[in-house]
C-alpha positions, 0 to 999 in steps of 0.5 A, spaced: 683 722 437 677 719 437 675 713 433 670 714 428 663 709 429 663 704 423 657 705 418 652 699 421 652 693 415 646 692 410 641 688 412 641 681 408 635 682 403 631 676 405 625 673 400 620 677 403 623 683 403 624 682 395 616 680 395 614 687 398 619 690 393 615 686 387 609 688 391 609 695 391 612 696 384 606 694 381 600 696 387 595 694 382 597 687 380 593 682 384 597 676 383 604 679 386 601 681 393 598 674 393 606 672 392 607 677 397 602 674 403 605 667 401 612 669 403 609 671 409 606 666 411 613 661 409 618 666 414 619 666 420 618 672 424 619 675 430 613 677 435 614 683 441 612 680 446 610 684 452 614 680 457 619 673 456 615 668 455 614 662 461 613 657 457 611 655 449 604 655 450 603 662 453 606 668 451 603 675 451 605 679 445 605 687 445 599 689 443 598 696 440 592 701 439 591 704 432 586 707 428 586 701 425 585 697 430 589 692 436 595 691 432 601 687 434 608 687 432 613 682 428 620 683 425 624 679 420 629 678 424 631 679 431 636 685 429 630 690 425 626 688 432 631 691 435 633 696 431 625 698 432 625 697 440 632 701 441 634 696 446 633 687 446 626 686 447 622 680 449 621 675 443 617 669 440 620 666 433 614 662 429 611 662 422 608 667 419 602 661 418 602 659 425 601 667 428 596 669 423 591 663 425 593 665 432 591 673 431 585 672 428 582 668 434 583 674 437 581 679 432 588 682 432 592 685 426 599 685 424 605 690 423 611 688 420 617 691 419 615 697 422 620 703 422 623 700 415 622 699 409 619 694 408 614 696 413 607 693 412 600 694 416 595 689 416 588 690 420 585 685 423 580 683 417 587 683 412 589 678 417 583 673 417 583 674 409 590 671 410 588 666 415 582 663 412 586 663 406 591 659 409 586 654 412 583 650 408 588 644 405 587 640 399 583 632 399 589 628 396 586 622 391 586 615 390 587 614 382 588 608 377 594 608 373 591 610 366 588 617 369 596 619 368 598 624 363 604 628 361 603 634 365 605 638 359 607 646 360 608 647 367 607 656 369 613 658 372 611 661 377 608 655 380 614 651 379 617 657 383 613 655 389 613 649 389 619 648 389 620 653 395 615 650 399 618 644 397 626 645 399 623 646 407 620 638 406 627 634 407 626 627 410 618 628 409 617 624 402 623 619 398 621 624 391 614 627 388 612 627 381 608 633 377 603 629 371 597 630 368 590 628 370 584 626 366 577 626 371 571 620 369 568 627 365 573 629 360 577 634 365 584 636 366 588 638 372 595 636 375 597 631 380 602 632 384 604 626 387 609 624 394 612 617 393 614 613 400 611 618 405 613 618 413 609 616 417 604 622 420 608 627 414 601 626 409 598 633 413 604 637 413 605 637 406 598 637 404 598 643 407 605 647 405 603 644 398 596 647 397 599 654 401 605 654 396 599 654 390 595 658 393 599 664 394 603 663 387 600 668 384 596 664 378 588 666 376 587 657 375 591 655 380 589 647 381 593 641 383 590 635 386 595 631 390 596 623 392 601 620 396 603 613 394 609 608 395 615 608 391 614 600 390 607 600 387 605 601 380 603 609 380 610 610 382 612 606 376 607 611 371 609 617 374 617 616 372 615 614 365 610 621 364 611 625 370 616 630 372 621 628 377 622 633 383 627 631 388 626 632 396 632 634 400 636 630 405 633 631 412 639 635 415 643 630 420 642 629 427 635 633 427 629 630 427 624 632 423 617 634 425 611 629 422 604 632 425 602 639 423 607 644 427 601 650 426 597 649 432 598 656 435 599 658 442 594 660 447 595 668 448 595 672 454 
């Protein structure tokens, strides 16, 4: 008798695999492929290397001549690497954030997934727009107490992604609050504001932060972000008008980092 090979086992469904769903059932819709680049940039993705790495600081990813330009080539996870190479092929892991500042400063574009169905191209010119898009962080504010209101109807899609991009933030901040904002002229936005931050976390959450709402598919998205100590009388106002957001626990016996993770390797 010859033993039947068993059927391979689906892939999870992952987050960016239900973005790129969303996104190309609706190719029109501007909003849903900001989504779908938000993810990206949030996963950790798996780059081709050429050969295996001899430290963290240089790696030499596969690149490849396309019509569209130098491309190089990263998965959602080891498996559909290997799925794609036929065989364990040499890989570096990092954040889709991390990997676009680092393609764009040498003019390089992006296949994902390639061989699947979730495959996507990206020349070298999406993958800039992605990277400028991911650059720029928010000023934080320094604010008096009676510029605080409630924060009224909150989109759901911007509670959605901040609460995404916050459930990665554990042990960075004790909690943060969602209010209202009344400016000197008479103008409305929303504040979000980080109680009791650790030392040197303020970069790292302004940026996730301004990242998560910039991808999240809203036309008027605004949030203007402080930090302050829960000891104080800001935090005191924000409990009695704002909206309560609990960060997770920092997962024990690991350290989290507090600089600013996105500085990229060099290249080969």
């Amino acid at each position: 008798m010859t033993a039947e090979t068993p059927p391979a086992a689906p892939q999870p469904v992952s987050p960016l695999d239900r973005a790129h769903a969303a996104m190309t059932a609706a190719p029109e819709d501007p909003a849903l492929r900001l989504v779908y680049y938000g993810r990206l940039a949030a996963t950790e993705l798996v780059l081709l290397l050429d050969r295996e790495a001899e430290d963290d600081d240089l790696i030499a990813p596969s690149v490849f001549d396309l019509e569209e330009g130098r491309v190089v080539l990263a998965f959602a996870d080891e498996g559909r690497l290997t799925d794609f190479t036929g065989a364990p092929s040499p890989y570096a892991a990092m954040p889709g954030r991390r990997l676009a500042e680092m393609l764009t400063a040498e003019g390089l574009g992006l296949g994902i997934d390639l061989g699947g169905e979730t495959a996507e191209l990206l020349p070298p010119e999406a993958v800039a727009w992605w990277a400028e898009m991911l650059a720029a962080t928010p000023e934080t504010l320094d604010l008096v107490p009676e510029a605080l209101t409630p924060p009224g109807d909150l989109p759901a899609p911007l509670l959605t992604a901040l609460d995404t991009c916050l459930a990665g933030m554990g042990g960075l901040a004790a909690r943060a609050w969602l209010a209202g904002l009344r400016h000197p002229d008479g103008a409305t936005s929303l504040l979000l504001a980080f109680l009791d931050p650790a030392e040197g976390a303020e970069p790292a959450l302004a940026r996730a932060v301004s990242e998560a709402v910039r991808f999240s598919g809203l036309e008027t998205a605004a949030l203007d972000l402080a930090f302050f100590p829960a000891s104080g009388p800001m935090a005191a106002h924000l409990a009695r008008l704002g909206l309560r957001i609990d960060l997770p626990a920092p997962e024990p016996m690991t350290e989290t980092p507090l600089a600013d993770p996105d500085a990229p390797p060099r290249l080969r």
